[in-house]
ZAGU-645445 format. One record per residue (C-alpha): residue number from 1; x, y, z. Coordinates in nm, 2 decimals. Example, Ala and Ser with C-alpha at 12.3 -4.5 7.8 and 13.67 -1.06 7.14 Angstrom:
ZAGU-645445
{i = 1; east = 1.23; north = -0.45; up = 0.78}
{i = 2; east = 1.37; north = -0.11; up = 0.71}
This chain:
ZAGU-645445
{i = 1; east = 5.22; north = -0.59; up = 7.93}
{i = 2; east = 5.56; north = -0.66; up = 7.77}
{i = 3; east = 5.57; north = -0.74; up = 7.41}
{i = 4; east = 5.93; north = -0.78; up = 7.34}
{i = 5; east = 6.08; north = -1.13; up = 7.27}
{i = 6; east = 6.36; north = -1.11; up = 7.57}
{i = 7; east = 6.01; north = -1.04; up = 7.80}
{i = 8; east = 5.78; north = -1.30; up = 7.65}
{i = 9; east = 5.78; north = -1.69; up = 7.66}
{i = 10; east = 5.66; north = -1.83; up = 7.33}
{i = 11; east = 5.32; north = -1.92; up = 7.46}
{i = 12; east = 5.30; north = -1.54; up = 7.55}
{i = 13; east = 5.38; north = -1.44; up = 7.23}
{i = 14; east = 5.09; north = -1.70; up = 7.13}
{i = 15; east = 4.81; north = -1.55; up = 7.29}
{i = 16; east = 4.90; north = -1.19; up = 7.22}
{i = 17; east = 4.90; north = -1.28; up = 6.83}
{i = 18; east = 4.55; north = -1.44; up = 6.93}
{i = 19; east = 4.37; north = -1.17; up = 7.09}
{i = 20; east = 4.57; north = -0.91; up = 6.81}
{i = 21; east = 4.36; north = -1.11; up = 6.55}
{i = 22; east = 4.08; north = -1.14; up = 6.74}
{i = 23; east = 4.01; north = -0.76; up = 6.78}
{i = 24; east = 4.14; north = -0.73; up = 6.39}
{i = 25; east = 3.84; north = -1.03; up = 6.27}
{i = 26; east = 3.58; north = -0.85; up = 6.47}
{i = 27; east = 3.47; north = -0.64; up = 6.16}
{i = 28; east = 3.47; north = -0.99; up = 5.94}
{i = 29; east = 3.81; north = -0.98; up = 5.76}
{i = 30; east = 3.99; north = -1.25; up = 5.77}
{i = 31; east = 4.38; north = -1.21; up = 5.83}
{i = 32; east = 4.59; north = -1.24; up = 5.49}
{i = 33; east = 4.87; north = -1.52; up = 5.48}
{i = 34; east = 5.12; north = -1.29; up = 5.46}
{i = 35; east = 5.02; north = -1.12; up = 5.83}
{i = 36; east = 4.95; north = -1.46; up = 5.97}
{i = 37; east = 5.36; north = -1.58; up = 5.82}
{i = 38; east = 5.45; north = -1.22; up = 6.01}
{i = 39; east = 5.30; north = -1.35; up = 6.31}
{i = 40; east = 5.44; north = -1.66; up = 6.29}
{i = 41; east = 5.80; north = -1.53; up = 6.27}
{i = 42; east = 5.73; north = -1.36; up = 6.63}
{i = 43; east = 5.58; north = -1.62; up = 6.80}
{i = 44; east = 5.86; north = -1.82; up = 6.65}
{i = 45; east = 6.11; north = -1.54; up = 6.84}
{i = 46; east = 6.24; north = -1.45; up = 6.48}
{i = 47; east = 6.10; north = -1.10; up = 6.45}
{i = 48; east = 5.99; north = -0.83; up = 6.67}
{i = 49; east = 5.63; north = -0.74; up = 6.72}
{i = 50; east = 5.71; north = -0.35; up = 6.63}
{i = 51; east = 5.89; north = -0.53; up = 6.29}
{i = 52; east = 5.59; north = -0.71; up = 6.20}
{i = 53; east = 5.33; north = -0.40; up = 6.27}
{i = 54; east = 5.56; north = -0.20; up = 6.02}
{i = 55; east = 5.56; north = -0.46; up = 5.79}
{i = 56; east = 5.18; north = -0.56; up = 5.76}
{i = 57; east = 5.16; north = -0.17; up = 5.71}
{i = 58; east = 5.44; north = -0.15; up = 5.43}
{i = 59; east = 5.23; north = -0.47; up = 5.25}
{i = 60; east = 4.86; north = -0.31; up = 5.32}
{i = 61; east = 5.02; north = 0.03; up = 5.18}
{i = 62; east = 5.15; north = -0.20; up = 4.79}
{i = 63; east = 4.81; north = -0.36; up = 4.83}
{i = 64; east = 4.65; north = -0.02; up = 4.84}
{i = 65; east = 4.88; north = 0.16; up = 4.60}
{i = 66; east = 4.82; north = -0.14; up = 4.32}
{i = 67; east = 4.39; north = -0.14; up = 4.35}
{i = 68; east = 4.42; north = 0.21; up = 4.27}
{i = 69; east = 4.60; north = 0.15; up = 3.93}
């Protein structure tokens, strides 16, 4: 499957932010609003889906880094 925004129609984008949080809520946890705002920005066509992965990584990385002090 394509991923990229110049392959994807909007509803595309839609249901493969749906089944990403669907495997990612199978443990219990609940997406934070700042990954759901990610997603919205590719759905919306605004940011790439390899963009988003790197930043919900950079944020879970400063959530980490600040429960440890």
């Amino acid at each position: 499957m394509k991923y990229l925004i110049k392959d994807t129609t909007k509803e595309e984008r839609e249901q493969i932010v749906k089944k990403a949080f669907a495997i990612g809520t199978a443990d219990g946890r609940v997406p934070t609003d700042d990954a759901i705002k990610l997603a919205k920005k590719y759905i919306d066509g605004e940011m790439e889906l390899e963009a988003v992965k790197n930043a919900i990584i950079e944020l879970y990385d400063e959530n980490k880094w600040k429960e440890m002090c």
